[in-house]
C-alpha positions in Angstrom: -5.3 -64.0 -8.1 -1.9 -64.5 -8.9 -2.1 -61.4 -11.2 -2.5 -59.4 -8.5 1.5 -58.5 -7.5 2.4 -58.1 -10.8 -0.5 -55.5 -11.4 0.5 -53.5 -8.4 4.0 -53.7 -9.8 3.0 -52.2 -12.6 1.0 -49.1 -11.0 3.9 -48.4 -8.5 6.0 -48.2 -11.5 3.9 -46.1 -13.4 3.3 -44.0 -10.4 6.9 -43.7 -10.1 7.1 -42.8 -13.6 4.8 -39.9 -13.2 5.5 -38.8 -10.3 9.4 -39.0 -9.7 10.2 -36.4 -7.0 7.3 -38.1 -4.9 9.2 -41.0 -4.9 12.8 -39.6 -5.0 15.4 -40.7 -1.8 17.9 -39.1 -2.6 20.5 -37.0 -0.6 19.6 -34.0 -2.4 16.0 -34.2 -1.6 16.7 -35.4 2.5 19.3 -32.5 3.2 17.7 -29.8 1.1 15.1 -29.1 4.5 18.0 -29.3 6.9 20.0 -26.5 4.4 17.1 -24.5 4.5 16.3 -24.4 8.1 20.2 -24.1 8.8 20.4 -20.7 6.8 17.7 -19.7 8.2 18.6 -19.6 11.6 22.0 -18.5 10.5 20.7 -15.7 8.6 18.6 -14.8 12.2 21.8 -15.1 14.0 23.8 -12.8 12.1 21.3 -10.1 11.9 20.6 -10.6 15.6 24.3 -9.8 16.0 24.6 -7.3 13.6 22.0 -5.2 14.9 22.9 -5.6 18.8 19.5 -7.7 19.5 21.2 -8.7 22.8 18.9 -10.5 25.6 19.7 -7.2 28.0 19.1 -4.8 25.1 15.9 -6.4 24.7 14.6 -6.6 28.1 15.5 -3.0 28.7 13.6 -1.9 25.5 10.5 -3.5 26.5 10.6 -2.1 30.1 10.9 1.5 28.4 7.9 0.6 26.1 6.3 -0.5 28.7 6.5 3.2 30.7 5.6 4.8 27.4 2.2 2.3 26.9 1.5 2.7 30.9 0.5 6.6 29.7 -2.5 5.7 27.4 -5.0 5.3 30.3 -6.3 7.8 30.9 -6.1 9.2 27.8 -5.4 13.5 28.2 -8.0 15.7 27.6 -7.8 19.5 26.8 -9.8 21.5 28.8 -9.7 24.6 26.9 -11.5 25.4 23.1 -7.9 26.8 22.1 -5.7 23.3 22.8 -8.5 21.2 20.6 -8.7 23.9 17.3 -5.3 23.5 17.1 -6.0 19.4 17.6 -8.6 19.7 14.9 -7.2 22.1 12.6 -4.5 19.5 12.6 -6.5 16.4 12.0 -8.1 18.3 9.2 -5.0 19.5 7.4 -4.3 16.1 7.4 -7.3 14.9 5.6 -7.1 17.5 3.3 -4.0 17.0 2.5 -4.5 13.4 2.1 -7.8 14.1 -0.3 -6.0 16.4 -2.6 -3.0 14.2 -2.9 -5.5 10.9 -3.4 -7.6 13.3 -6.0 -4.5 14.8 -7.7 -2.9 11.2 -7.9 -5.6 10.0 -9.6 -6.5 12.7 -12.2 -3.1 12.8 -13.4 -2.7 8.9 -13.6 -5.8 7.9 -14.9 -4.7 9.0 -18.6 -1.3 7.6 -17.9 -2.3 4.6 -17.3 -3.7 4.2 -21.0 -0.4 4.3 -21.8 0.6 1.4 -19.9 -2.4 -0.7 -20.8 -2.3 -3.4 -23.3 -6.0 -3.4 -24.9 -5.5 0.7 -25.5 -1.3 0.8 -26.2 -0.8 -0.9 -29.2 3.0 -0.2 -29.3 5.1 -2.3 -27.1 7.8 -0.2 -26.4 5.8 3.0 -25.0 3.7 0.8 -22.9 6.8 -0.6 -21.3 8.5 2.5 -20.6 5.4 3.7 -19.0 5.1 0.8 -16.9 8.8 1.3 -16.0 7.8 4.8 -15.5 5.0 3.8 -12.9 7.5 1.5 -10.9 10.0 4.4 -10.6 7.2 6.7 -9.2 6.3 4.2 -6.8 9.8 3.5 -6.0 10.4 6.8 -4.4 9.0 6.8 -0.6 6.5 9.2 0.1 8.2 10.9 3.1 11.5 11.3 1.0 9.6 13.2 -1.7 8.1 15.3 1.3 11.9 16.2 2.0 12.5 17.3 -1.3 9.5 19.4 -1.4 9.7 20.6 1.6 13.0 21.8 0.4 11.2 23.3 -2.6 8.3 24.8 -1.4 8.7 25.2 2.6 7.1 23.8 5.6 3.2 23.0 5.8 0.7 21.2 4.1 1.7 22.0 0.1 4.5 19.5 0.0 2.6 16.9 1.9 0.1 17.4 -1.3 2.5 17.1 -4.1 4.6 14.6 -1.9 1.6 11.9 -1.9 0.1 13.6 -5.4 3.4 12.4 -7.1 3.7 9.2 -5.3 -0.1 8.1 -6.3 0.1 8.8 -9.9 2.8 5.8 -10.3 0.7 3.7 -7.4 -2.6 4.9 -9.6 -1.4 4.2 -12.9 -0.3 1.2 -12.3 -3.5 -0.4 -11.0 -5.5 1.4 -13.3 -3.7 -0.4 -15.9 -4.7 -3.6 -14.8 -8.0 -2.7 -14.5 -8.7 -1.8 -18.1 -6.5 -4.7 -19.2 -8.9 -7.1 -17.4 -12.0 -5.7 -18.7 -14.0 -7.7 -21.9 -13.4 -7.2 -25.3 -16.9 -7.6 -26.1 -18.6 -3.9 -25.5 -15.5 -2.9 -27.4 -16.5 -4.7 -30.5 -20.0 -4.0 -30.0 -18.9 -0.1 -29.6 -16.7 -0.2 -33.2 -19.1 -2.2 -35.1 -21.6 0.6 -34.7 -18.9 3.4 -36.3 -17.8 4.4 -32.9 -14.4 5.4 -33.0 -11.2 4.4 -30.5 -11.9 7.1 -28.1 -16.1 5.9 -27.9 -14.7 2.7 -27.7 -12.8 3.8 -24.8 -15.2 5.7 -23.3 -18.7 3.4 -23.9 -16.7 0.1 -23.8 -13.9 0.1 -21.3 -14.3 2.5 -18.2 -17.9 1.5 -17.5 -16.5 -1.8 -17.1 -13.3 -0.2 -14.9 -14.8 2.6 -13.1 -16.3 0.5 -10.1 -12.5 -0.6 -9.7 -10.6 2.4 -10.2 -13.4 3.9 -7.6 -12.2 1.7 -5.1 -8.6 1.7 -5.9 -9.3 5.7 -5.4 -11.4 5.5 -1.9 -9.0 2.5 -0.7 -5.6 4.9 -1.2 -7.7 8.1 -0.1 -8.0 6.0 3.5 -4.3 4.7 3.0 -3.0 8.5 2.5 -5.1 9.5 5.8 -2.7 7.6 7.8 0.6 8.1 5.9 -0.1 12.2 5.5 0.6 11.7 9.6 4.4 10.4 9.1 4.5 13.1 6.4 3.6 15.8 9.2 6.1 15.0 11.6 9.2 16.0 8.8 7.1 19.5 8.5 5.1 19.0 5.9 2.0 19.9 8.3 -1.0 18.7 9.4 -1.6 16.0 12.8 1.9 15.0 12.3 3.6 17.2 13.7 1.9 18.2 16.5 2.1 14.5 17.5 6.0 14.8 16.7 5.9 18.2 19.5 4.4 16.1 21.7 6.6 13.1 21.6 9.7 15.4 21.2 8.6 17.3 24.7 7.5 14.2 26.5 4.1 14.7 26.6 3.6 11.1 26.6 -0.4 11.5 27.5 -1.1 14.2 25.2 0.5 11.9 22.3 -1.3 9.3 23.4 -4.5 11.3 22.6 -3.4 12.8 19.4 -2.4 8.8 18.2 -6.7 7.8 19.6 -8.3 11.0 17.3 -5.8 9.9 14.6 -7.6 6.0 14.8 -10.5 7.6 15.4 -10.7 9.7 12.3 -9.1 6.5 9.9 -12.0 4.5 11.3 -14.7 7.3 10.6 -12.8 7.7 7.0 -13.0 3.8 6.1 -16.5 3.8 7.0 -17.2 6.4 4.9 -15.7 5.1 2.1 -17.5 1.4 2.7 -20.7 3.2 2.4 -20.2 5.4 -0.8 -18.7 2.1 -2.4 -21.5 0.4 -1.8 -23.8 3.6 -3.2 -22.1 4.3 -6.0 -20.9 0.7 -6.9 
């Protein structure tokens, strides 16, 4: 019994021993909280400042929001077959715009992203300057490559193509990259030690392993593009866009609000889609 103390003396201090922050009281670990929480309420100061986030501001924005969400019920309907072509031959530049970008994107950076994989790209220095490649692709927003195109090859639906084409093949490349570094090495032995060479190995060992990924990587940006190829139509490069951005630039408040419903409506119909031809074909 009288053991007792001096064997919980020795598992506190063995405890402290392995475990020393646990058990640390000092001023560094008490104040480090309080720092923390301080800058972060500084930092929301300052940027509340900074950007005019006054109380009045704020209250008048939301009472303006407020007018412009009062206009979704009821939503506008056109009344003649000529208003919805133009509604529909919008919504379906847009999705064709988005699928040819998506498809595009993906063609071009599948290949490219055996550059960038490990398991394929033995040398070091090409695969990081491929990699490096990808990130500056991805770095470059989608509606400022629109611009630039735009500026190239004129309004409509062409630079919207090559705007989200270009952006996918870094976004693509990337991800396929990961894929086919995360696949087994197994089928790849199996492949070479029955004389197949690198490409078979490729081919027979690797992509059946990647393709149910890459498919939804594909299907997953194809749905992503849907909704982004809007913000590309309201700087001209075609499509739903930017008869939304008419609409909003002439007030017609109910009429946007309509356009914004067939827009969720046709990313819903698009996702579903996609959920069901995953699960077919994966």
């Amino acid at each position: 019994m009288t053991d007792a103390p001096h064997s919980d003396t020795d598992l506190v201090s063995s405890a402290k021993a392995r475990l020393p922050d646990v058990f640390d009281k000092s001023g560094s670990h008490t104040l480090t909280p309080f720092v923390v929480t301080l800058a972060v309420i500084a930092s929301l100061g300052y940027c509340a400042v900074a950007f005019g986030a006054t109380p009045a501001r704020l209250i008048e924005g939301l009472s303006r929001l407020g007018t412009i969400l009062a206009f979704m019920f009821p939503p506008h309907v056109w009344t003649t077959w000529q208003e919805w072509s133009d509604i529909l031959e919008g919504l379906g530049e847009t999705v064709v715009m988005a699928f040819l970008g998506t498809l595009l994107g993906a063609v071009v950076g599948l290949p490219v992203a055996l550059l960038g994989a490990k398991n394929i790209m033995p040398l070091n220095w090409l695969r990081l300057f491929s990699r490096r490649g990808f990130d500056a692709l991805r770095a470059v927003e989608q509606i400022i490559l629109a611009l630039i195109f735009i500026r190239a090859f004129g309004l409509g639906p062409l630079a919207g193509i090559f705007a989200i084409a270009v952006s996918e093949v870094g976004t693509f490349a990337k991800l396929f990259a990961e894929a086919i570094e995360n696949t087994s090495r197994r089928p790849v032995d199996g492949v070479k030690a029955s004389g197949g060479s690198n490409f078979q190995a490729i081919r027979y060992g690797i992509m059946p392993q990647a393709s149910p990924v890459i498919l939804s990587i594909i299907l997953y940006e194809f749905e992503s593009n849907s909704r982004s190829g809007t913000i590309l139509g309201i700087v001209g490069a075609g499509g739903i866009g930017f008869l939304l951005a008419d609409r909003m630039a002439a007030y017609r408040w109910p009429e946007a609000w309509s356009i914004i419903f067939l827009i969720i409506a046709t990313v819903c119909c698009i996702d579903a889609a996609s959920a069901w031809l995953r699960k077919r074909l994966i």
